[in-house]
VEXDO-623968 format. One line per 5 residues: number of its first residue (from 1); their letters; for each residue x, y, z of N, C-alpha, C. Coordinates in Angstrom, 1 decimal, decimal comma. Layout:
residues N
NUM) a) X Y Z X Y Z X Y Z | ... .
END
This chain:
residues 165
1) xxxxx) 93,1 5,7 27,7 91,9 6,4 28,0 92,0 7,2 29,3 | 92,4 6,3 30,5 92,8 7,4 31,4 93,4 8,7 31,6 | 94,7 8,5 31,1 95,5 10,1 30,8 94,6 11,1 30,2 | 93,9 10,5 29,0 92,9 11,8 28,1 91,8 11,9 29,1 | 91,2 11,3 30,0 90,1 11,4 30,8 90,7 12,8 31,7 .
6) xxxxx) 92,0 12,3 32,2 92,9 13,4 33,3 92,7 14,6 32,9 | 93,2 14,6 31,4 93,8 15,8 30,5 91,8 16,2 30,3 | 90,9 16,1 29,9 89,6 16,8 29,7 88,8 17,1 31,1 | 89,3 16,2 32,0 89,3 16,5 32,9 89,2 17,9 33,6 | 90,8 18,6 33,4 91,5 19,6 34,0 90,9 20,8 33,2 .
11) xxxxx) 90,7 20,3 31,8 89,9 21,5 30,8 88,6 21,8 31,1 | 88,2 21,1 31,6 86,5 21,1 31,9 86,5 22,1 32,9 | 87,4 22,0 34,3 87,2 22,4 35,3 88,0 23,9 35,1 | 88,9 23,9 34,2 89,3 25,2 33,3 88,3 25,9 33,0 | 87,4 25,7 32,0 86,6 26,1 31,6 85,0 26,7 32,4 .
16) xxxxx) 84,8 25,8 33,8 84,0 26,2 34,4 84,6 27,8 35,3 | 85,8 27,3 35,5 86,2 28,5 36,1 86,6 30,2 35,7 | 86,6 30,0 34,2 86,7 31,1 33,2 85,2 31,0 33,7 | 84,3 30,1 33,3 82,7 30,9 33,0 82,2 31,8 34,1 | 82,7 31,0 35,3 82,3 31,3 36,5 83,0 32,6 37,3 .
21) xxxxx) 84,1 32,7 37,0 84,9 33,9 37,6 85,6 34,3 36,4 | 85,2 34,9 35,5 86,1 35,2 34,7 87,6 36,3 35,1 | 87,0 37,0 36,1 88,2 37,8 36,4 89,3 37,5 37,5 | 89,1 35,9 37,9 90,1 35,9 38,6 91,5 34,9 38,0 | 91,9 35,1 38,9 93,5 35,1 38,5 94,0 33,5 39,2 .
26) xxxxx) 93,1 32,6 38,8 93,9 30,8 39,3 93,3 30,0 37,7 | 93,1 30,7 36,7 93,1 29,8 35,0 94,3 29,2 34,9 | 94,4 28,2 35,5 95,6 27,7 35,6 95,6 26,3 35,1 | 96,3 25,6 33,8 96,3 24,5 33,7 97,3 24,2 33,6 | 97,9 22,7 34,7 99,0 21,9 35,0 99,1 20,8 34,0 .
31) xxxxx) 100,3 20,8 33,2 100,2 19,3 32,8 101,3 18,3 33,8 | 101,3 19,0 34,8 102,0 17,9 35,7 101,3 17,4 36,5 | 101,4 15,8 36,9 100,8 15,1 37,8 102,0 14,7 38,7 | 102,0 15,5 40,0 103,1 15,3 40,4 103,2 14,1 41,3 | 102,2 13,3 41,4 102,2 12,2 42,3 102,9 10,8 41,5 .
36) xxxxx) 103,1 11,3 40,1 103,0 10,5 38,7 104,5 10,5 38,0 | 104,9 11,5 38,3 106,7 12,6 37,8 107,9 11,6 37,6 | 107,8 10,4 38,8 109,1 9,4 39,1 108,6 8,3 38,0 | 107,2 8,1 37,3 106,5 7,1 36,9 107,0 7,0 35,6 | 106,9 8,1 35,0 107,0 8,7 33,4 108,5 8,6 33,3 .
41) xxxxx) 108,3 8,1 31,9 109,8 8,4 31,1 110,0 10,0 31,0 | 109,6 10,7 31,3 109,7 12,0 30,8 108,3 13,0 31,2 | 109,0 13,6 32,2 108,1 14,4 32,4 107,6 15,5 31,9 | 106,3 16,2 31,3 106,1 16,9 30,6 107,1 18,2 30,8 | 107,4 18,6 29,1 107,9 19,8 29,7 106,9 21,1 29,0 .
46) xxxxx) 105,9 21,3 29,5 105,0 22,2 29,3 104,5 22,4 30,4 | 105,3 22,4 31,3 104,6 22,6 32,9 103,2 23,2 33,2 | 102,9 24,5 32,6 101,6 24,9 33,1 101,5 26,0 32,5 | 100,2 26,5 32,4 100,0 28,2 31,4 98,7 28,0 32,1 | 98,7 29,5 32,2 97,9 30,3 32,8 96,6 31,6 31,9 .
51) xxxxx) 95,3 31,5 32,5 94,7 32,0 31,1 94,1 33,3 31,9 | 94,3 34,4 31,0 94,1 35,8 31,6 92,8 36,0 30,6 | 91,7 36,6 31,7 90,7 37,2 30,7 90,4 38,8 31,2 | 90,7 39,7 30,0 90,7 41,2 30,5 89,9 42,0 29,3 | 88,8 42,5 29,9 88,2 43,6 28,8 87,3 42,2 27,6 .
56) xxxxx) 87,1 41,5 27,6 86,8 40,3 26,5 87,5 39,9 25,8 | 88,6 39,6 26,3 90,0 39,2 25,5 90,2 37,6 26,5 | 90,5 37,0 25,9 91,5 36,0 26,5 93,0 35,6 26,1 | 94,0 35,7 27,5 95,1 35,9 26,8 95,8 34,1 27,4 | 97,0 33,5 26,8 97,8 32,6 27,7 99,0 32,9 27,9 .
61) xxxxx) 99,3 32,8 28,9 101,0 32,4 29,1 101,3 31,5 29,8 | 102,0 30,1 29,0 102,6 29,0 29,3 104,1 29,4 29,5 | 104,4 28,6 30,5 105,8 28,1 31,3 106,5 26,9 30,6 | 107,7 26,6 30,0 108,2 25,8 29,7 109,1 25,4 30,4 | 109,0 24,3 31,5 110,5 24,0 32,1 111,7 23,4 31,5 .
66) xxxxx) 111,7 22,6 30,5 112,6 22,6 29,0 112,6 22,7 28,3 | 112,7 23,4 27,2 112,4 23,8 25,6 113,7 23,4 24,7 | 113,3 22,1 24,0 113,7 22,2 22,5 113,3 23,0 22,0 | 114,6 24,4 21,3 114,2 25,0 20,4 113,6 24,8 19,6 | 114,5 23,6 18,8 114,3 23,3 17,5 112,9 22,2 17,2 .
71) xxxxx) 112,8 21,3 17,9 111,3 20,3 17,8 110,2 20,6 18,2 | 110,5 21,0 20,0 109,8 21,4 21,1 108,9 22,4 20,9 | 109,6 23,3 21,1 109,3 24,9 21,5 108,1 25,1 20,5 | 108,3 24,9 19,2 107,0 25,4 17,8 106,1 24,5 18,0 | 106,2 22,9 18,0 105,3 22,2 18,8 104,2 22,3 19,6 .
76) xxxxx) 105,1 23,0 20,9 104,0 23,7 22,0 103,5 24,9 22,1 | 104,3 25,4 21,3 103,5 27,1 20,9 102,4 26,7 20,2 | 101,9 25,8 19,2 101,0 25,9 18,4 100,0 24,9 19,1 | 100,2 24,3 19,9 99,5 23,7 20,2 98,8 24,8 21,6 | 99,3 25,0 22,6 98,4 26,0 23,0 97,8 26,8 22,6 .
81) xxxxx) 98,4 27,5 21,6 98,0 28,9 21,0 96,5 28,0 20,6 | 96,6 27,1 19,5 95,3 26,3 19,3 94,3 26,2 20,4 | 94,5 25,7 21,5 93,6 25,3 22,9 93,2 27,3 23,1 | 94,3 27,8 23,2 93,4 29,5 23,0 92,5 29,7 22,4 | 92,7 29,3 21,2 91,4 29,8 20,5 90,2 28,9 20,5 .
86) xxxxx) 90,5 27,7 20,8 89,1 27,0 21,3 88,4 27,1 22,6 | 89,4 27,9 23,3 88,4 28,2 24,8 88,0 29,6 24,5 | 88,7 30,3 23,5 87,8 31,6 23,3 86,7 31,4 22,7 | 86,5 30,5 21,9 85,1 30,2 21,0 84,2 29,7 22,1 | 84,6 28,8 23,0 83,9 28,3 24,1 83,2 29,6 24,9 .
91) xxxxx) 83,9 30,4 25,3 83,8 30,9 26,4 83,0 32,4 25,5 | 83,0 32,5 24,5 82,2 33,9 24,0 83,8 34,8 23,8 | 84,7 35,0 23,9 85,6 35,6 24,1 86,8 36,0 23,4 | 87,3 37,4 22,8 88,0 37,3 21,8 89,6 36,8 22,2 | 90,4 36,4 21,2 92,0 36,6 21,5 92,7 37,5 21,9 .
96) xxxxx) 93,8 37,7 23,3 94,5 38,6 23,6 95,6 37,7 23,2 | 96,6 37,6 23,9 98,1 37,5 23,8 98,7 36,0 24,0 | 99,3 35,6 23,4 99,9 34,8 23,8 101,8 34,8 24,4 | 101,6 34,5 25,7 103,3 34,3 26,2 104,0 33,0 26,2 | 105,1 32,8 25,7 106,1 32,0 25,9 107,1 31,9 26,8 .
101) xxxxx) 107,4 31,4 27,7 108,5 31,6 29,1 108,6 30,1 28,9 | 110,4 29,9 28,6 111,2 28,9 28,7 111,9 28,9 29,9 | 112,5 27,7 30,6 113,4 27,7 31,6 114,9 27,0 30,9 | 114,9 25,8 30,5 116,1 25,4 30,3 115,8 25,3 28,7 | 116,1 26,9 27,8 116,3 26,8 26,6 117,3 25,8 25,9 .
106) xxxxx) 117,6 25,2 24,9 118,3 24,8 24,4 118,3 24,2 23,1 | 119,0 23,8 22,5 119,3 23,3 20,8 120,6 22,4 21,1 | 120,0 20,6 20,4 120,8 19,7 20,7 122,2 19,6 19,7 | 123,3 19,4 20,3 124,2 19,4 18,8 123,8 18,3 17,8 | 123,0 17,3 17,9 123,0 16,5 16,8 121,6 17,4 16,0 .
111) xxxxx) 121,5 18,4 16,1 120,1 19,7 15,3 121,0 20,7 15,1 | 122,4 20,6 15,3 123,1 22,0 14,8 122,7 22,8 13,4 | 122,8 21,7 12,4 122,6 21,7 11,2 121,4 21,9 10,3 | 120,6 21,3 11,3 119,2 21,5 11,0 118,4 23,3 11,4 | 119,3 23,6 12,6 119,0 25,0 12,4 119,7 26,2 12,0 .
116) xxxxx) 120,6 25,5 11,4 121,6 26,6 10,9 120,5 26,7 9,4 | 120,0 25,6 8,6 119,4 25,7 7,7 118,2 26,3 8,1 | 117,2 25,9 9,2 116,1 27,1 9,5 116,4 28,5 9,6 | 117,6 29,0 10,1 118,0 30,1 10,4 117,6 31,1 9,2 | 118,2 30,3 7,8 119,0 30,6 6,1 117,2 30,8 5,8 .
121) xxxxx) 116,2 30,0 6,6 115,0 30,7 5,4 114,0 32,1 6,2 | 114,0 32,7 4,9 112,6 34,2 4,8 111,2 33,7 5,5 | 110,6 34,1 6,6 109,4 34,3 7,6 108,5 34,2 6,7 | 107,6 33,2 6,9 105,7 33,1 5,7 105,4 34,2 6,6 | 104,1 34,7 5,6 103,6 35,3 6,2 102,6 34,4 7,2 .
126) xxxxx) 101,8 34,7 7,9 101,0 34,3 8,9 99,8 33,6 8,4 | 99,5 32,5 8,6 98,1 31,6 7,8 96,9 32,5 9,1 | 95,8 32,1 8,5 94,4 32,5 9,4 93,6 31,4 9,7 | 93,7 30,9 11,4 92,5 29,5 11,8 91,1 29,9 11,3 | 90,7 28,9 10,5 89,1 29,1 10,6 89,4 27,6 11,4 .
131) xxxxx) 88,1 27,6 12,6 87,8 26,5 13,2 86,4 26,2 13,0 | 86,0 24,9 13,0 84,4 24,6 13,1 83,9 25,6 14,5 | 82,7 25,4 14,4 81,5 26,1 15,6 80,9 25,2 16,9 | 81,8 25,5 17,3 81,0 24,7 18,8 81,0 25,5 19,9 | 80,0 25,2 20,8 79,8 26,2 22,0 80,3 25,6 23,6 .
136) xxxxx) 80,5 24,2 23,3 81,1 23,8 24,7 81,6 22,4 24,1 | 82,8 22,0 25,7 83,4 21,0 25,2 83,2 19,9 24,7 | 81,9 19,3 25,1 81,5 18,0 24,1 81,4 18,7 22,7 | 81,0 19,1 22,1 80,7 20,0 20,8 81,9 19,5 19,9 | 83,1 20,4 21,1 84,5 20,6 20,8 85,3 19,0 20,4 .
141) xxxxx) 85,0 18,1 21,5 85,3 16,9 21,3 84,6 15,8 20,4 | 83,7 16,1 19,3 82,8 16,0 18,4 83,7 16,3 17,1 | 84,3 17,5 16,8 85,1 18,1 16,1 86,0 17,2 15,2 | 86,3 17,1 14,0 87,4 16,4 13,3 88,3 17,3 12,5 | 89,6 16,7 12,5 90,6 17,7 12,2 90,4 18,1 11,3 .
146) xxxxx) 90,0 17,5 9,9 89,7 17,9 8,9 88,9 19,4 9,0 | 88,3 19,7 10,0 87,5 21,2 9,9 88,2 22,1 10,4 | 89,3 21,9 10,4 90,5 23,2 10,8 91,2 22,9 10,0 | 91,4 24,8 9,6 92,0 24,8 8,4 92,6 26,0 8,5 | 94,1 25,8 8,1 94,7 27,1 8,1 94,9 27,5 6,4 .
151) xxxxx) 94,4 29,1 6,7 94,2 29,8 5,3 95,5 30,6 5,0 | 96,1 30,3 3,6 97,2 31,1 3,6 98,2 30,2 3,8 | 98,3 29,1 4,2 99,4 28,5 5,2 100,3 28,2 3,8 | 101,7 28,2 3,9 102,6 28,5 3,0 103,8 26,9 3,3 | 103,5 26,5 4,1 104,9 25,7 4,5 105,8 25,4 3,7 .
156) xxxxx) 107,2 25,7 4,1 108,4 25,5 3,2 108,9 23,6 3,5 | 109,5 23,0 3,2 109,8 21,9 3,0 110,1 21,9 4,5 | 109,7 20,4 4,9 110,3 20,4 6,4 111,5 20,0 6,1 | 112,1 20,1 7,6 113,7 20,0 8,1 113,6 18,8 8,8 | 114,3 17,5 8,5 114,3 16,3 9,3 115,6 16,3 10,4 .
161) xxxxx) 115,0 16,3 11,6 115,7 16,0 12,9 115,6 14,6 13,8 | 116,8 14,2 14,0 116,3 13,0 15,3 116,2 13,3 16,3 | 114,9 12,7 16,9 114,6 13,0 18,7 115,2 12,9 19,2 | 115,9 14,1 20,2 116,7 13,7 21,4 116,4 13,9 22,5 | 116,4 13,0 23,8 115,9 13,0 25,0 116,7 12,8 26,0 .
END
């Protein structure tokens, strides 16, 4: 309970500060608790993304301080990109861009194989989010997965990897 209290927490106060200043430049959400860092098996590695709003766009660019290629990286891309488009519905606001910035890229040798076989397949084309309708975050936290739904979505067989940490 507590961590997710932290974590809606930090979005709340996100979100007041898009409402509130949309044009300034501190949309900043940390997933580090640095008081917390020596505590954890593993400290997040999605350090922080920053939310630009320009012209009625809202854009992100998240920081990765270590990126699994192969598990990681698509993981966390989709999952912010997702939190974008629910603060744009929040906030009245369409989609601008989303950035990726890795720091310690990598691909583990026991996934060599696994992405040499991702490498071998042809690009889907692109699915389209419909998400349910909410106007603020309780709404949002109301929401069940079942109401997101990606249109189009093609998935090819997954590729099984073991976690490496």
């Amino acid at each position: 309970f507590w961590k997710k209290y932290i974590f809606w927490q930090k979005i709340k106060e996100l979100l007041k500060n898009i409402q509130k200043n949309p044009n300034g430049r501190r949309h900043i959400l940390s997933a580090w608790n640095v008081g917390k860092i020596n505590e954890m098996a593993l400290p997040p590695c999605h350090v922080m993304s920053q939310f630009y709003i320009s012209k009625g766009t809202i854009s992100c660019h998240m920081y990765q301080r270590s990126a699994d290629m192969f598990l990681g990286v698509p993981f966390n891309i989709a999952s912010y990109s997702l939190l974008t488009h629910m603060l744009a519905q929040i906030c009245d606001l369409q989609l601008g861009t989303f950035v990726w910035v890795g720091g310690d890229c990598h691909i583990y040798r026991n996934h060599n194989k696994q992405v040499a076989e991702q490498l071998k397949r042809k690009p889907q084309n692109l699915p389209h989010l419909h998400m349910p309708n909410f106007k603020n975050l309780q709404e949002l936290l109301e929401t069940k997965p079942h109401e997101y739904i990606l249109e189009n979505y093609k998935p090819l067989e997954s590729i099984k990897a073991p976690m490496a940490v």
